[in-house]
Structure formats: C-alpha cells, structure tokens
PDB file of N, CA, C and O in Angstrom:
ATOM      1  N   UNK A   1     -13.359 -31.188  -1.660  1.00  0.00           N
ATOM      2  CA  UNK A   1     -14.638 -31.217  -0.993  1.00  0.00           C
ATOM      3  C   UNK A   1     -14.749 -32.517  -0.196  1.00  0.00           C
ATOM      4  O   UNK A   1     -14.260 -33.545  -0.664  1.00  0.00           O
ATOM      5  N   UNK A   2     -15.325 -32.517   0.899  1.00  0.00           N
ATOM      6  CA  UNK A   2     -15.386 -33.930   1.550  1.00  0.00           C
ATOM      7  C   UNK A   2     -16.524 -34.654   1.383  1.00  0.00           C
ATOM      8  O   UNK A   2     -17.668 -34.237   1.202  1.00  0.00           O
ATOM      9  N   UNK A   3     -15.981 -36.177   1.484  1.00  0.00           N
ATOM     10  CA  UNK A   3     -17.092 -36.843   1.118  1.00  0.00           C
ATOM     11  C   UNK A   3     -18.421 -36.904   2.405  1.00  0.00           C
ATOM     12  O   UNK A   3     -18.322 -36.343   3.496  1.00  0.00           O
ATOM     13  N   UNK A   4     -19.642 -37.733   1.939  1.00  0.00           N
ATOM     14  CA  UNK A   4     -20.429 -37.643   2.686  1.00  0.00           C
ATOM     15  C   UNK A   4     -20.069 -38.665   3.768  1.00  0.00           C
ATOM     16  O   UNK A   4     -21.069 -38.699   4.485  1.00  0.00           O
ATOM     17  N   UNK A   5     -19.286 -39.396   4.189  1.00  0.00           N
ATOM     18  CA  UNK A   5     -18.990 -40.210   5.241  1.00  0.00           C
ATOM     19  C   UNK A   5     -18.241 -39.054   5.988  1.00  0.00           C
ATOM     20  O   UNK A   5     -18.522 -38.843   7.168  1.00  0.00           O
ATOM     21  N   UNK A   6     -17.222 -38.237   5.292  1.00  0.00           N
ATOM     22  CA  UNK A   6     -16.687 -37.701   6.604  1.00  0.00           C
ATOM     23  C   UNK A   6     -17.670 -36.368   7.035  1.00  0.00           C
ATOM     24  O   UNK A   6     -17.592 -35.984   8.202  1.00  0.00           O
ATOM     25  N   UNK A   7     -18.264 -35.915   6.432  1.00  0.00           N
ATOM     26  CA  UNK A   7     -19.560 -35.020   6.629  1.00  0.00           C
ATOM     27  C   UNK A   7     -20.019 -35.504   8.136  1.00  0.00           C
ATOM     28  O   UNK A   7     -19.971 -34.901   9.208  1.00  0.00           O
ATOM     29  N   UNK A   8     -20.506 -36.892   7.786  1.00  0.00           N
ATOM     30  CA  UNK A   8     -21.409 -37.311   8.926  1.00  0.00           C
ATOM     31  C   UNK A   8     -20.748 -37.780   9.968  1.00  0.00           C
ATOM     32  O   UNK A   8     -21.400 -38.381  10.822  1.00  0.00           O
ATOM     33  N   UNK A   9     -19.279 -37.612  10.143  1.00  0.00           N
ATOM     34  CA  UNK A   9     -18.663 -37.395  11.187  1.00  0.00           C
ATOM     35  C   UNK A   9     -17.853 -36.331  12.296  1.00  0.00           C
ATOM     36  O   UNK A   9     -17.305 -36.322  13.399  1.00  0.00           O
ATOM     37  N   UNK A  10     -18.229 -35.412  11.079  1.00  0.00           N
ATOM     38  CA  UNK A  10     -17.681 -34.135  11.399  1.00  0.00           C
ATOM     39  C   UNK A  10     -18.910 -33.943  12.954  1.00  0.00           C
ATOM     40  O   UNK A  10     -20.018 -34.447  13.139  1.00  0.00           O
ATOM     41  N   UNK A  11     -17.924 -32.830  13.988  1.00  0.00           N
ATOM     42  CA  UNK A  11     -18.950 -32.488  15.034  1.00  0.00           C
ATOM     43  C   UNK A  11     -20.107 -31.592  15.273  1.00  0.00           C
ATOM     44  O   UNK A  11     -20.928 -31.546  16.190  1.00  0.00           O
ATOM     45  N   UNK A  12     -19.906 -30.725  13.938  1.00  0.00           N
ATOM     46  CA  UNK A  12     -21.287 -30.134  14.029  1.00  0.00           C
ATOM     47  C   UNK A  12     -22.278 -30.914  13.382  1.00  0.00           C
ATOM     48  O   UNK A  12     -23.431 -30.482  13.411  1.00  0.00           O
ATOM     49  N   UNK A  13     -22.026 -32.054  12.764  1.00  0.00           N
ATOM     50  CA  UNK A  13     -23.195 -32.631  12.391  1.00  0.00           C
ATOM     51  C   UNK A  13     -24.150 -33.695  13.101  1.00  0.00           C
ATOM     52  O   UNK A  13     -25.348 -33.959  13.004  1.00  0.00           O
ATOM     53  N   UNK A  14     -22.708 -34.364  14.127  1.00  0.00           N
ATOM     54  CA  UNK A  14     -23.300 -34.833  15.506  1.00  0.00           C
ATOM     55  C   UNK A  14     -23.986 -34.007  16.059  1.00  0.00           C
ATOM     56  O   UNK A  14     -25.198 -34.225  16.075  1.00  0.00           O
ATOM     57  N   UNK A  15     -23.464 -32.772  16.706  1.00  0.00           N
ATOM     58  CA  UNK A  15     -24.412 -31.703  17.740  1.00  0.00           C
ATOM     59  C   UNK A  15     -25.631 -31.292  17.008  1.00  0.00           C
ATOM     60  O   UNK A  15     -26.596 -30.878  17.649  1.00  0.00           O
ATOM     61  N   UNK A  16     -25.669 -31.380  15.591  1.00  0.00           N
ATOM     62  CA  UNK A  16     -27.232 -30.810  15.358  1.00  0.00           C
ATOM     63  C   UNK A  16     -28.466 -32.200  14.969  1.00  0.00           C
ATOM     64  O   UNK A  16     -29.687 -32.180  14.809  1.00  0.00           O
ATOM     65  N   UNK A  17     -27.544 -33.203  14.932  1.00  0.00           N
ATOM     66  CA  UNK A  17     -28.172 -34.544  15.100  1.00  0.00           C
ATOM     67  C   UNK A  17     -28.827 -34.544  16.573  1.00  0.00           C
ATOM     68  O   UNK A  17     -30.054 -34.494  16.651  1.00  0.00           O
ATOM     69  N   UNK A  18     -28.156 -34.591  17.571  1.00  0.00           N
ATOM     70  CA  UNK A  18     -28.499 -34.796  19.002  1.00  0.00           C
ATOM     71  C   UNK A  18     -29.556 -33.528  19.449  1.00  0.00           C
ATOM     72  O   UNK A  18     -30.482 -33.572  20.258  1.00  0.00           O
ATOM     73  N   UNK A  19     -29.115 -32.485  18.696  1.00  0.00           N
ATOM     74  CA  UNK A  19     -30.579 -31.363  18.749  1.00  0.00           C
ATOM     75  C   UNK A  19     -31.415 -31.518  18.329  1.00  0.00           C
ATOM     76  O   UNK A  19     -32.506 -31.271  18.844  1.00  0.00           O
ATOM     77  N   UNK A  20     -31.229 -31.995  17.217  1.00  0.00           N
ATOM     78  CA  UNK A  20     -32.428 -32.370  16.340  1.00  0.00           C
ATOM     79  C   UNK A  20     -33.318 -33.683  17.186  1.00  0.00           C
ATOM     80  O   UNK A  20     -34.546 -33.615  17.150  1.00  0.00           O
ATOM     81  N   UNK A  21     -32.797 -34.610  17.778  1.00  0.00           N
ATOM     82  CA  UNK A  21     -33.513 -35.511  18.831  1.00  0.00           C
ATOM     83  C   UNK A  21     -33.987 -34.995  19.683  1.00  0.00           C
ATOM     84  O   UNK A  21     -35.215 -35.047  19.744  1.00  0.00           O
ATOM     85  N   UNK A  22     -33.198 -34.220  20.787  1.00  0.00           N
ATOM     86  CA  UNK A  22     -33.610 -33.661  21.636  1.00  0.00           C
ATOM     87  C   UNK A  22     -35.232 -32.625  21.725  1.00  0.00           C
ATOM     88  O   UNK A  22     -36.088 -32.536  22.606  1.00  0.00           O
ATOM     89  N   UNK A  23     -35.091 -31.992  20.395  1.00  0.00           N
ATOM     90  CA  UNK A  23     -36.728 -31.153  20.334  1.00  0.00           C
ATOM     91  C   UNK A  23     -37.366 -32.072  19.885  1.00  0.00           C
ATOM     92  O   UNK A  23     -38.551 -31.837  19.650  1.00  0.00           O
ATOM     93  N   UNK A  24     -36.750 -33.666  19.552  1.00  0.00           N
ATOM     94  CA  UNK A  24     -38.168 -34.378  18.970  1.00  0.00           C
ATOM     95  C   UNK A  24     -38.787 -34.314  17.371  1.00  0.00           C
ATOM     96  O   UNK A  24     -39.896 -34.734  17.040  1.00  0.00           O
ATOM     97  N   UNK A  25     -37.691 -33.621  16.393  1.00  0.00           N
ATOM     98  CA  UNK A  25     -37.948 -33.970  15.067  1.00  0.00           C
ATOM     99  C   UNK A  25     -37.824 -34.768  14.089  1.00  0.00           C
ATOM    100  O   UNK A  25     -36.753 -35.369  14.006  1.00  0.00           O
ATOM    101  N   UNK A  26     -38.547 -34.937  13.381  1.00  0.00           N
ATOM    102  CA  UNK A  26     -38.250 -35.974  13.120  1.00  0.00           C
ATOM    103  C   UNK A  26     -37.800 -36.248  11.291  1.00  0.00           C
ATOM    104  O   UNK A  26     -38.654 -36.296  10.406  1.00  0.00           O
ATOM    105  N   UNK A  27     -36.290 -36.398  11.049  1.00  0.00           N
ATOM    106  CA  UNK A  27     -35.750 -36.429   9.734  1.00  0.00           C
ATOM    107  C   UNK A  27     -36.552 -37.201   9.213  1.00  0.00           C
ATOM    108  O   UNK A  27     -36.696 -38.305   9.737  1.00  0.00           O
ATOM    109  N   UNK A  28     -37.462 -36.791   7.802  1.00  0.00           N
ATOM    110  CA  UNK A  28     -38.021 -37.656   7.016  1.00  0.00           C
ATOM    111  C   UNK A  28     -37.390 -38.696   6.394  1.00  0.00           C
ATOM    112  O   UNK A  28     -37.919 -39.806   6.448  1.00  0.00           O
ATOM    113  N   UNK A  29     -36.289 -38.533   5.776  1.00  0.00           N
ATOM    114  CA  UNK A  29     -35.067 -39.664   5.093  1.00  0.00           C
ATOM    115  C   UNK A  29     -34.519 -40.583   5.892  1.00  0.00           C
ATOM    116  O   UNK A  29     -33.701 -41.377   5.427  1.00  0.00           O
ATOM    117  N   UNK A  30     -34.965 -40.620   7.502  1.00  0.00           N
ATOM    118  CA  UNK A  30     -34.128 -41.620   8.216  1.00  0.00           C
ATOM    119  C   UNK A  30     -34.939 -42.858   8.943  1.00  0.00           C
ATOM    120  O   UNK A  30     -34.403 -43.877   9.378  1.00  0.00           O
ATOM    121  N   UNK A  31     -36.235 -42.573   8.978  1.00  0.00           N
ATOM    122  CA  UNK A  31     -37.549 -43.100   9.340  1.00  0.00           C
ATOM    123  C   UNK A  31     -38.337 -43.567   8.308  1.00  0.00           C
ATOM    124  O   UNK A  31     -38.370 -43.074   7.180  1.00  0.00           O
ATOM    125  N   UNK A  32     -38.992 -44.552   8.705  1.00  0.00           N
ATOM    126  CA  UNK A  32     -39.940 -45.081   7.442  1.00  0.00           C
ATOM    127  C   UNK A  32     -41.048 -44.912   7.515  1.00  0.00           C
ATOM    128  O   UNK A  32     -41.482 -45.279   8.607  1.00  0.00           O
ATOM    129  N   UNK A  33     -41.625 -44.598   7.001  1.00  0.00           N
ATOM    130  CA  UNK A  33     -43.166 -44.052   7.159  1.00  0.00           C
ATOM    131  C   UNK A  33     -44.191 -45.179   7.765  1.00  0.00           C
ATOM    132  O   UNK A  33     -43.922 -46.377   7.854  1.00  0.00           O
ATOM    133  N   UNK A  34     -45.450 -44.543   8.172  1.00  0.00           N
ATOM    134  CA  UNK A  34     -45.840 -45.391   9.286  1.00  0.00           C
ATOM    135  C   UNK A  34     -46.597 -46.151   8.356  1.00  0.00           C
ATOM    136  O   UNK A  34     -45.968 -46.399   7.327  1.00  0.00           O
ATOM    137  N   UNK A  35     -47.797 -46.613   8.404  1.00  0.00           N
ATOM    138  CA  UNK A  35     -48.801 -47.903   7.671  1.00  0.00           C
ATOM    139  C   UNK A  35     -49.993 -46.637   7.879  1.00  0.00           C
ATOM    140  O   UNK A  35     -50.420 -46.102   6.855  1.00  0.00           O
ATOM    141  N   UNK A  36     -50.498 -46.193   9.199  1.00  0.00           N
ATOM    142  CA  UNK A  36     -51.393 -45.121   9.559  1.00  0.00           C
ATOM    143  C   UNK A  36     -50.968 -44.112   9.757  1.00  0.00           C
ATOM    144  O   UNK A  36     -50.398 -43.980  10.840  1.00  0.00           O
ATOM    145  N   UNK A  37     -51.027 -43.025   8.910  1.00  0.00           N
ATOM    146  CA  UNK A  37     -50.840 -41.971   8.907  1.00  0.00           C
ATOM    147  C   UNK A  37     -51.535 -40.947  10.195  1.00  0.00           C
ATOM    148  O   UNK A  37     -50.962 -40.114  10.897  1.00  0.00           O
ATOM    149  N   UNK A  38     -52.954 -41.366  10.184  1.00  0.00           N
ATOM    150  CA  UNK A  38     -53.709 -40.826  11.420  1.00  0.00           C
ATOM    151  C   UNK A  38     -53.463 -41.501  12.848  1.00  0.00           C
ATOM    152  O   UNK A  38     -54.088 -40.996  13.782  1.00  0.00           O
ATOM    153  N   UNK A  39     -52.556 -42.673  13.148  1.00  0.00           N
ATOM    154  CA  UNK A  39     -52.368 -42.873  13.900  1.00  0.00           C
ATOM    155  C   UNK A  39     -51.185 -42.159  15.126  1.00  0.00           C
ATOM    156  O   UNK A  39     -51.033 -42.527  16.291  1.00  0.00           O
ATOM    157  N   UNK A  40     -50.421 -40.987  14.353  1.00  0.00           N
ATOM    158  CA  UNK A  40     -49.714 -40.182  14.994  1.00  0.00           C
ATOM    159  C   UNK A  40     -50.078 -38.952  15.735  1.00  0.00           C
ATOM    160  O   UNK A  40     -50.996 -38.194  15.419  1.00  0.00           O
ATOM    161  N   UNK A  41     -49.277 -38.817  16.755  1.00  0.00           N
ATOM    162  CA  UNK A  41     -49.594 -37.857  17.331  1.00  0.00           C
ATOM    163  C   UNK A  41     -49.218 -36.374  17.545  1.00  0.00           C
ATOM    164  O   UNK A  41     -49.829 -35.567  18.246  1.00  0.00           O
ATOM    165  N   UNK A  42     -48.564 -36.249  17.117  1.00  0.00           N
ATOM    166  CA  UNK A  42     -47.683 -35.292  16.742  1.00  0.00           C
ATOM    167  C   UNK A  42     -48.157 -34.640  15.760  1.00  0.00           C
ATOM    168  O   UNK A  42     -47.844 -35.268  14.748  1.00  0.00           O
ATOM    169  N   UNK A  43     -48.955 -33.388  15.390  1.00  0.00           N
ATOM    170  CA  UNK A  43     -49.810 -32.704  14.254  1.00  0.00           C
ATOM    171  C   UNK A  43     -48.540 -32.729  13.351  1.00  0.00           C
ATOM    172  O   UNK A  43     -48.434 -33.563  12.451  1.00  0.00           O
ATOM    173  N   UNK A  44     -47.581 -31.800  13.608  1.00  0.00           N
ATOM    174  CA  UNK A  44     -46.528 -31.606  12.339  1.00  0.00           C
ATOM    175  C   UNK A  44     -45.725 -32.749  11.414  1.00  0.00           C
ATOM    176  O   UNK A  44     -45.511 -32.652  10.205  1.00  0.00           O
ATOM    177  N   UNK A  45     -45.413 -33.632  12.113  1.00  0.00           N
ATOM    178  CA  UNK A  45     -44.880 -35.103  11.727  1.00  0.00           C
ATOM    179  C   UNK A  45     -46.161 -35.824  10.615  1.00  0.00           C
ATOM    180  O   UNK A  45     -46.055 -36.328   9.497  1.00  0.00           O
ATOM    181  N   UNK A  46     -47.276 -35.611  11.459  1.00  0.00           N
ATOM    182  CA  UNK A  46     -48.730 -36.143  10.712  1.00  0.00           C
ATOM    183  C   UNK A  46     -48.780 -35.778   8.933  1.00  0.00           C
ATOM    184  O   UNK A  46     -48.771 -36.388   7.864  1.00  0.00           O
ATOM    185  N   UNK A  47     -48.844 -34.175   9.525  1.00  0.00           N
ATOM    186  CA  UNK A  47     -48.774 -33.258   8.161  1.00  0.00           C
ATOM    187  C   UNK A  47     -47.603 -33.472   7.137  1.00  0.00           C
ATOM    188  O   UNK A  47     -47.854 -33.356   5.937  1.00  0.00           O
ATOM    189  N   UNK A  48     -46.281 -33.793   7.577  1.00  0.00           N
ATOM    190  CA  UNK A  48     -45.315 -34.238   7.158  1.00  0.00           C
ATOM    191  C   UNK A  48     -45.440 -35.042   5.993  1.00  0.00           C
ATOM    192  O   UNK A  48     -45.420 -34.682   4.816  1.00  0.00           O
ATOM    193  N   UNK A  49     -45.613 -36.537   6.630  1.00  0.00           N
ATOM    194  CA  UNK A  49     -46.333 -38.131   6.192  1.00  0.00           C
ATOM    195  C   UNK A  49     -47.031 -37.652   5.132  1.00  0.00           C
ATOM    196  O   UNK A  49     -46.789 -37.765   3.931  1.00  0.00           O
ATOM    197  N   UNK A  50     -48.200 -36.935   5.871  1.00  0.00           N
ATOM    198  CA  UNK A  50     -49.508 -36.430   4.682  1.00  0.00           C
ATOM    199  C   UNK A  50     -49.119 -36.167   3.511  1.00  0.00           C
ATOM    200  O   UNK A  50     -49.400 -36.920   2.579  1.00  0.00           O
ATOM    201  N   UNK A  51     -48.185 -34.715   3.296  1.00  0.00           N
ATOM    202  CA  UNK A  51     -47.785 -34.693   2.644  1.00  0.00           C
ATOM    203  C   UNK A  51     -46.552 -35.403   1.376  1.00  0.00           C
ATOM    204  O   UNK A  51     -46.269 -35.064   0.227  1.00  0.00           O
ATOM    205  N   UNK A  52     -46.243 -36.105   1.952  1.00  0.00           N
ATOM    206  CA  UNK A  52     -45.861 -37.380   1.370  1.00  0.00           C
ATOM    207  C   UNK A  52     -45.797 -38.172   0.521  1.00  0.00           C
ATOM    208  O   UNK A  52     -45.150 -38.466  -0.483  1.00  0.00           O
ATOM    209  N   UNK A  53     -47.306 -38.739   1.630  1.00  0.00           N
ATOM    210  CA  UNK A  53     -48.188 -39.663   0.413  1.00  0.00           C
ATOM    211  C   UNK A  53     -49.118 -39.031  -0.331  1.00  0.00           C
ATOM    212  O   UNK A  53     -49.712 -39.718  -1.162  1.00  0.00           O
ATOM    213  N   UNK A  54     -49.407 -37.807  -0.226  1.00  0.00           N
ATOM    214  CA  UNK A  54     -50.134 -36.862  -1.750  1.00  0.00           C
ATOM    215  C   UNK A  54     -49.312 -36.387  -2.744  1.00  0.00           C
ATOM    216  O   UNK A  54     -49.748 -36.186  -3.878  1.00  0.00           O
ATOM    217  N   UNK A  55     -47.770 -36.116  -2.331  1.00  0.00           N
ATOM    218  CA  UNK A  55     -46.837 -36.357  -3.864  1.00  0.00           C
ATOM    219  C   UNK A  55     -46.774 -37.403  -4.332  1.00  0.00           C
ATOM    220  O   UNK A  55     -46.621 -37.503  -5.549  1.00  0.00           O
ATOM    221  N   UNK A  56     -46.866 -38.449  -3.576  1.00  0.00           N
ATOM    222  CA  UNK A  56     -46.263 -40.051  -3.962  1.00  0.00           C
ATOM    223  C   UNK A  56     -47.796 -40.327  -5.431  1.00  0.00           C
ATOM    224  O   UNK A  56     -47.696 -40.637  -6.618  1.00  0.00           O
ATOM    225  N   UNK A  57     -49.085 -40.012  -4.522  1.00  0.00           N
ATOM    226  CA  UNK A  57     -50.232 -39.929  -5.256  1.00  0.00           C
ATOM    227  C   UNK A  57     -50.615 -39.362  -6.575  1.00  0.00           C
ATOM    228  O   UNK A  57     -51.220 -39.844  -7.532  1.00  0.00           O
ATOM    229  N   UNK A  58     -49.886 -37.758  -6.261  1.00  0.00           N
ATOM    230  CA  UNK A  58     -49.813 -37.114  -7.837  1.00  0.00           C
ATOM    231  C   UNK A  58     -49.035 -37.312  -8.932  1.00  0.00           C
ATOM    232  O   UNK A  58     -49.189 -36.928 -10.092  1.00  0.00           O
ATOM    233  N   UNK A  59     -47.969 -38.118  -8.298  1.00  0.00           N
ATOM    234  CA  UNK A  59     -46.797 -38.565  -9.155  1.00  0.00           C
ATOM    235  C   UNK A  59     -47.304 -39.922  -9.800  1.00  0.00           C
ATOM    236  O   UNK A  59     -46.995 -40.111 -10.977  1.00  0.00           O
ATOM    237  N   UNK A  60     -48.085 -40.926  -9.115  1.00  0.00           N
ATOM    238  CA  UNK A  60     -48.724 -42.078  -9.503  1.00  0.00           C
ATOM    239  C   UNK A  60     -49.884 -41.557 -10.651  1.00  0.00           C
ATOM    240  O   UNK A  60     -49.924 -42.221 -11.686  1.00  0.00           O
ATOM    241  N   UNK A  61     -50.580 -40.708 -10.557  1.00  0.00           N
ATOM    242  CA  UNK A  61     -52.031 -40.475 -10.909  1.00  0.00           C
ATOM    243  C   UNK A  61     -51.632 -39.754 -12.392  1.00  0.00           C
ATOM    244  O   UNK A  61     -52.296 -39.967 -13.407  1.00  0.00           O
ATOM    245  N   UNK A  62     -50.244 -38.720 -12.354  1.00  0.00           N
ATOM    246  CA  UNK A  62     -50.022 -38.268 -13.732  1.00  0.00           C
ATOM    247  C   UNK A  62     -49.036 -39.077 -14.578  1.00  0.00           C
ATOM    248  O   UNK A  62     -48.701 -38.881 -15.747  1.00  0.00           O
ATOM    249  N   UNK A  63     -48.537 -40.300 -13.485  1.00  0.00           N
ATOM    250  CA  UNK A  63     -48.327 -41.609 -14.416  1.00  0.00           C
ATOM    251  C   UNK A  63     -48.956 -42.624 -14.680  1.00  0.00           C
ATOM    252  O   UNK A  63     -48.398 -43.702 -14.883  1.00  0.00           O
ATOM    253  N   UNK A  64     -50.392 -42.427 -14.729  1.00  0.00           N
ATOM    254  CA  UNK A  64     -51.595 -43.401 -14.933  1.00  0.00           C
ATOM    255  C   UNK A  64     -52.097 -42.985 -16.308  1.00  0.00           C
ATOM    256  O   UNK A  64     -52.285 -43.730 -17.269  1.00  0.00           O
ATOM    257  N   UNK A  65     -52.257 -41.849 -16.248  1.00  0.00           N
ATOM    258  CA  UNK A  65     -52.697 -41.160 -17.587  1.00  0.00           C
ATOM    259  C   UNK A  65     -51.869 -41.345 -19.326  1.00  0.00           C
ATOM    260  O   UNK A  65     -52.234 -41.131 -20.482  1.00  0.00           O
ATOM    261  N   UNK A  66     -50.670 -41.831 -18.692  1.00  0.00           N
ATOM    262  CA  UNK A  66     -49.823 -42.284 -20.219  1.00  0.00           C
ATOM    263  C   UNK A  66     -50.602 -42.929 -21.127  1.00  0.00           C
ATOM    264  O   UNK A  66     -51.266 -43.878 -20.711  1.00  0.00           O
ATOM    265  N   UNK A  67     -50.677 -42.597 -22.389  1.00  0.00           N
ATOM    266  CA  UNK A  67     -51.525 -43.308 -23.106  1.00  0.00           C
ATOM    267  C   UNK A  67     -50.987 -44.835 -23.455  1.00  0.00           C
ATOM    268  O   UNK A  67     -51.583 -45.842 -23.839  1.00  0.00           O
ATOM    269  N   UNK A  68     -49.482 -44.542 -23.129  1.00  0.00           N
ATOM    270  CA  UNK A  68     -48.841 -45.859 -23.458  1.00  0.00           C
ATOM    271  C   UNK A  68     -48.579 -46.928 -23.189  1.00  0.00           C
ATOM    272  O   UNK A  68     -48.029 -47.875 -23.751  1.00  0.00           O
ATOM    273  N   UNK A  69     -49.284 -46.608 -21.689  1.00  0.00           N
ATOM    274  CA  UNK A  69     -49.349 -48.010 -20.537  1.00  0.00           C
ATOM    275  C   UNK A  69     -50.252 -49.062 -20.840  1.00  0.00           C
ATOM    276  O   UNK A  69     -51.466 -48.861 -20.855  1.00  0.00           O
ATOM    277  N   UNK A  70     -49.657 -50.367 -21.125  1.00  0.00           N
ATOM    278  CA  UNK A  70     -50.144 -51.501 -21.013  1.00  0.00           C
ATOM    279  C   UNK A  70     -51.818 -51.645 -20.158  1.00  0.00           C
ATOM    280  O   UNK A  70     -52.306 -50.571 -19.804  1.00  0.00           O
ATOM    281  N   UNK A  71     -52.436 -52.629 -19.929  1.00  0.00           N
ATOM    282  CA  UNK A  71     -53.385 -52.614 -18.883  1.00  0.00           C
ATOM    283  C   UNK A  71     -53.063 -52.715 -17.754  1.00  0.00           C
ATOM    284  O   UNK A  71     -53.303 -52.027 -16.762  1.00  0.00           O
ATOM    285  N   UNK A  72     -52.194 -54.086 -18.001  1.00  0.00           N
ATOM    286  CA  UNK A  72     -51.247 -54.799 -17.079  1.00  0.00           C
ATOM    287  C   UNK A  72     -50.373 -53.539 -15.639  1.00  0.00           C
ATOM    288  O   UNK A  72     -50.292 -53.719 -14.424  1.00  0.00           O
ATOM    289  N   UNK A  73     -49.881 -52.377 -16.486  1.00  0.00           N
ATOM    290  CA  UNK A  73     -49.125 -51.477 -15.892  1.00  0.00           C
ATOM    291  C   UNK A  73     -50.175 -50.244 -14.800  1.00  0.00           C
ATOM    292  O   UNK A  73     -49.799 -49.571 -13.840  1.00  0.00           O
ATOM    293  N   UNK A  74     -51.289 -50.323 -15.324  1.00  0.00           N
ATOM    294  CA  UNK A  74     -51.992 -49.332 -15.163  1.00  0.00           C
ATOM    295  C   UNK A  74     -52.908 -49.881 -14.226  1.00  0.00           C
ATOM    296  O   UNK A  74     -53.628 -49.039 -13.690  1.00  0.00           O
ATOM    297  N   UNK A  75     -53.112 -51.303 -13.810  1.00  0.00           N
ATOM    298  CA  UNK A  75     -53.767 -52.144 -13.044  1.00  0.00           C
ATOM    299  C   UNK A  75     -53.013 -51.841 -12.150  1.00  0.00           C
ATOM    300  O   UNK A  75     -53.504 -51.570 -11.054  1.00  0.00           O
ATOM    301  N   UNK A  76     -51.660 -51.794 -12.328  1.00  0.00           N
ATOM    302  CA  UNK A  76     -50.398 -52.094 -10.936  1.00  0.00           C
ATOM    303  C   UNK A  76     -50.789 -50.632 -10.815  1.00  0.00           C
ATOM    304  O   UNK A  76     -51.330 -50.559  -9.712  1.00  0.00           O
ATOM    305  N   UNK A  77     -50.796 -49.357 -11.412  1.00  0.00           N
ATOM    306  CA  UNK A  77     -50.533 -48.319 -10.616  1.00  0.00           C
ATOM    307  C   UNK A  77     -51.722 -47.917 -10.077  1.00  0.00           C
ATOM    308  O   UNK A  77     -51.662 -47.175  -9.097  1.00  0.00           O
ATOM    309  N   UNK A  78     -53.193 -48.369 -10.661  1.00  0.00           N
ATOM    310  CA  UNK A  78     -54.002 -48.122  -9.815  1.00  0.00           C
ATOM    311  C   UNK A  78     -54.414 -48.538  -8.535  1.00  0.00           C
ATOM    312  O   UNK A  78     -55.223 -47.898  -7.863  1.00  0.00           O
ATOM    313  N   UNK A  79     -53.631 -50.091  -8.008  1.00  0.00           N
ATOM    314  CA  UNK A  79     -53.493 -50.803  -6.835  1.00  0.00           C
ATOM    315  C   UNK A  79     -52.843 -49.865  -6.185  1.00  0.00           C
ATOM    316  O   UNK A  79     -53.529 -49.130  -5.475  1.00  0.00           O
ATOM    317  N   UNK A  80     -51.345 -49.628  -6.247  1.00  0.00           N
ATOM    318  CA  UNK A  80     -50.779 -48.447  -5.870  1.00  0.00           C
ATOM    319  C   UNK A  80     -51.315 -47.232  -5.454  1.00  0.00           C
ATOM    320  O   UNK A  80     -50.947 -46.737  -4.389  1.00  0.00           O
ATOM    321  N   UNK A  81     -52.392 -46.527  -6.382  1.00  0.00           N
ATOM    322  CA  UNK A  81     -52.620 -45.211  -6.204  1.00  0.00           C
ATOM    323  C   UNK A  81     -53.756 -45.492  -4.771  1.00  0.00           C
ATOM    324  O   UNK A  81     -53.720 -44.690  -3.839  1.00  0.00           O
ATOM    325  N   UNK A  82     -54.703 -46.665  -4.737  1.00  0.00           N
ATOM    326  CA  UNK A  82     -55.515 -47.535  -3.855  1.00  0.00           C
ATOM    327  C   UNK A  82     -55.028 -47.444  -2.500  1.00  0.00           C
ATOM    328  O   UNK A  82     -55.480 -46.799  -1.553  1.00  0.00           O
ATOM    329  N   UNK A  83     -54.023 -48.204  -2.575  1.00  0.00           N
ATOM    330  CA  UNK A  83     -53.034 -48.699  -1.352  1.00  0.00           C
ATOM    331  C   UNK A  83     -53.207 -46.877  -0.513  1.00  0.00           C
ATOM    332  O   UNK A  83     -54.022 -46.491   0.326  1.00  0.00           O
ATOM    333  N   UNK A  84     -51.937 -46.045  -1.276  1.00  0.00           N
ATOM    334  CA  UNK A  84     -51.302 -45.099  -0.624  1.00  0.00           C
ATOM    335  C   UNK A  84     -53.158 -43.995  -0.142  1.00  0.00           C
ATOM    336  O   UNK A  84     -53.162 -43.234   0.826  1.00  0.00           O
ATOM    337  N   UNK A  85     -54.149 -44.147  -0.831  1.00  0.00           N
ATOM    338  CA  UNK A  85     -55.455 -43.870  -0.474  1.00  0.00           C
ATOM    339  C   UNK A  85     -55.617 -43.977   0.749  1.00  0.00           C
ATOM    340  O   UNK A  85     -55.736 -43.115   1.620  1.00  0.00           O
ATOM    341  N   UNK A  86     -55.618 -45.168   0.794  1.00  0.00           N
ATOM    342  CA  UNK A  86     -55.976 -46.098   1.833  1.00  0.00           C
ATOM    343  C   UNK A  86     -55.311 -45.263   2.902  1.00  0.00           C
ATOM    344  O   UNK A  86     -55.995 -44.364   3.390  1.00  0.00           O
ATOM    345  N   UNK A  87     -54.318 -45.399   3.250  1.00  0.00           N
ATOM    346  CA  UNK A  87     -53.057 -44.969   3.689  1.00  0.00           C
ATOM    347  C   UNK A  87     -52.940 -43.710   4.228  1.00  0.00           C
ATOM    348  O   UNK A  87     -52.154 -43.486   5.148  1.00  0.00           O
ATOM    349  N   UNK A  88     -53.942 -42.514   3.541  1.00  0.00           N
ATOM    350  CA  UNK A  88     -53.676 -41.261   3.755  1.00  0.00           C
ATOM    351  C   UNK A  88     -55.124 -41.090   4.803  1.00  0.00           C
ATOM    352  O   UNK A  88     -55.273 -40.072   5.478  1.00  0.00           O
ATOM    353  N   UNK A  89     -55.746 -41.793   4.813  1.00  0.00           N
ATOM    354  CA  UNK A  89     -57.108 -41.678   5.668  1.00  0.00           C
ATOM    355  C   UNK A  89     -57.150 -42.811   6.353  1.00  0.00           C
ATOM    356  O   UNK A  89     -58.088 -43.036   7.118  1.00  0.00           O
TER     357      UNK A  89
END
C-alpha cells in the first residue's frame, strides 16, 4: 500500500487538488479557521466553520459535566466553551 507522501504526489491527486481550487472549495484540514465566523462570505464555507465550532462546543459542554473535574479544569473548559461562543456569533 503506499504511503501518504507518495499519495500526495501521485497525479490524480494534484488534478483534483487544482479542481478543487479552481471551483473555490475550500479543504477544512488545510485552512485554519477564521476568528469570525460571520465574517465570511461564502454561505457554504460559513456553514462549514459553523458547524465546527458546535462540535468543538458539544464535545466541550459533555466534557464539563464530569463529575470528576477539578474546579480548576472546569473553569478552563468553561473559558473555552465562552471563547468558541463568542466565536460562533
């Protein structure tokens, strides 16, 4: 099986890279997410993001609930859960 370096040199993965630019999509794994989510223009990319930071949120929020978390821990994830809030509006 080949590894992922020669994957990403192989030519169909160039040509659907350069397609994939060309219509303007945009790979979530290769881009970093913006600071404003509403600041994009692009509805689908928007929705993208959105969706995103509301897993990132549910994943924070049903790791807030541990009964076993410190204060200390649960302070940090509620800053966190704050922040990415912030973030989505």
């Amino acid at each position: 099986m080949a590894r992922n370096s020669e994957k990403a040199q192989s030519m169909l993965f160039r040509f659907r890279a350069q397609q994939a630019a060309s219509l303007g999509i945009i790979d979530a794994g290769r881009t970093r997410r913006p600071k404003m989510i509403t600041e994009i223009a692009q509805i689908p990319a928007c929705e993208k993001w959105r969706g995103q930071v509301l897993k990132e949120i549910s994943r924070k929020v049903s790791k807030i609930q541990d009964p076993s978390l410190s204060d200390f821990q649960i302070r940090d994830l509620n800053d966190e859960i704050n922040k990415l809030m912030r973030e989505k509006h």
